[in-house]
N, C-alpha and C positions, 0 to 999 in steps of 0.2 A: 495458418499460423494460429498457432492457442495463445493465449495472453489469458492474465486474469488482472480484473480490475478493481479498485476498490470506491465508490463513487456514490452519491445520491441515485437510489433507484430513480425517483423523477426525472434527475437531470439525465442519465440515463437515456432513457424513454425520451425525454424534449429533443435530444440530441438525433434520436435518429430520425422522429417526427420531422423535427426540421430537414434534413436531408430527402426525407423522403416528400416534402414538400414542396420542396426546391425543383426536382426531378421530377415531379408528377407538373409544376409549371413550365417545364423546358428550359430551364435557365441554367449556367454553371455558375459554381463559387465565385467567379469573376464579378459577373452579371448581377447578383444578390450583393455582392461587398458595394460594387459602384453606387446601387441603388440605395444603398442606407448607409453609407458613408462612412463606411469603414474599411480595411484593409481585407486583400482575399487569405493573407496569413489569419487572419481573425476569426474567418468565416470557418477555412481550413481548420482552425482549433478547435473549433465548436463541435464540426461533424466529427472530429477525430479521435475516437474509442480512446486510444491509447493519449488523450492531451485533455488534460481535466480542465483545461478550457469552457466556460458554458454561457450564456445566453442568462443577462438578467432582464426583469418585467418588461423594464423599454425596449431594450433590443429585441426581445420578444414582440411588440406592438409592430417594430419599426421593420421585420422579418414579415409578420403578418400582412401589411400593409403591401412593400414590394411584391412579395406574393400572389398579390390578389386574392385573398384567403377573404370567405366569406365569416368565418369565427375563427377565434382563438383556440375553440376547440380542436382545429385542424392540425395542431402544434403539439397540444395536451394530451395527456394519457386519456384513453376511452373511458377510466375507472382511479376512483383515490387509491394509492397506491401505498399500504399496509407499512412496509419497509423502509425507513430510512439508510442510515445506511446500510453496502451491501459488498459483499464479495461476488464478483460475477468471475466465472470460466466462460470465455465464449472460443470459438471457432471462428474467425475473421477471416473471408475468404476472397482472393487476389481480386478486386474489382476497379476499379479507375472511379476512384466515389470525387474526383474535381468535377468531372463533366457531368452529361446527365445520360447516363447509362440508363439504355433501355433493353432488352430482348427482343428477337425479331416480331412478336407477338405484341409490342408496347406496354409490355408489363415490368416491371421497377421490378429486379432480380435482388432476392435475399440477399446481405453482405454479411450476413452471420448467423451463427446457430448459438442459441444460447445452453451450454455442457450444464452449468448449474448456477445457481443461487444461493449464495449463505449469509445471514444479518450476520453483521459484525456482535461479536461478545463487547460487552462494556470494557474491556483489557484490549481488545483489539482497536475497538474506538477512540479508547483514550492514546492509542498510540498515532492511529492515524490523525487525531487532531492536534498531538504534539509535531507533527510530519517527521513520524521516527518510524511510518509506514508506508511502502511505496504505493503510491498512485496507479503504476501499472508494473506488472512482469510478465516479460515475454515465459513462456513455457518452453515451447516447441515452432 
């Protein structure tokens, strides 16, 4: 499925961080909601591309912490990240991202290809911060 997005490049990136952190501890969205007391609809929003749902600073700590995450860096992008907002195309590809999806091998399978990357114009910004710009569009 193509979809394109329009979102903070960080939260972006924190988004799948976190999923992939989740799954690199063995745990499902279930398992992560119980443990910082909130709802797996929640959890579910956070990982889910297409739900501009995200994770602020606490629930970042309070993610880290069920985790077992030795730093917060485990969550954050490897590098500051240039772009605010962003137009992404990605490729989303059919994986069951509730549980914790492995390959026969134990290794965390790509869930998308990122097609491109475009900063929002100051025209396109100000639209998306009047929300007169969609969050997500399916393409294909």
């Amino acid at each position: 499925m193509i979809v394109e997005i329009v979102i903070s490049e960080i939260d972006f990136r924190i988004k799948e961080n976190i999923r992939y952190a989740r799954i690199k501890a063995g745990i499902d969205q279930v398992t992560l909601a119980q443990r910082i007391g909130v709802s797996e609809g929640y959890i579910g929003g956070i990982e889910n591309l297409k739900n501009p749902a995200k994770a602020n600073i606490r629930l970042l700590s309070r993610i880290a912490v069920a985790l077992g995450l030795d730093s917060y860096s485990e969550i954050m992008p490897k590098k500051v990240i240039k772009n605010d907002i962003v137009r992404l195309r990605l490729d989303l590809f059919n994986i069951n991202t509730r549980s914790q999806v492995v390959d026969a091998n134990g290794n965390i399978p790509e869930r998308l290809k990122e097609l491109s990357k475009v900063k929002l114009s100051d025209k396109e910004y100000q639209l998306f911060k009047d929300e007169k710009q969609a969050y997500c569009t399916i393409i294909e």
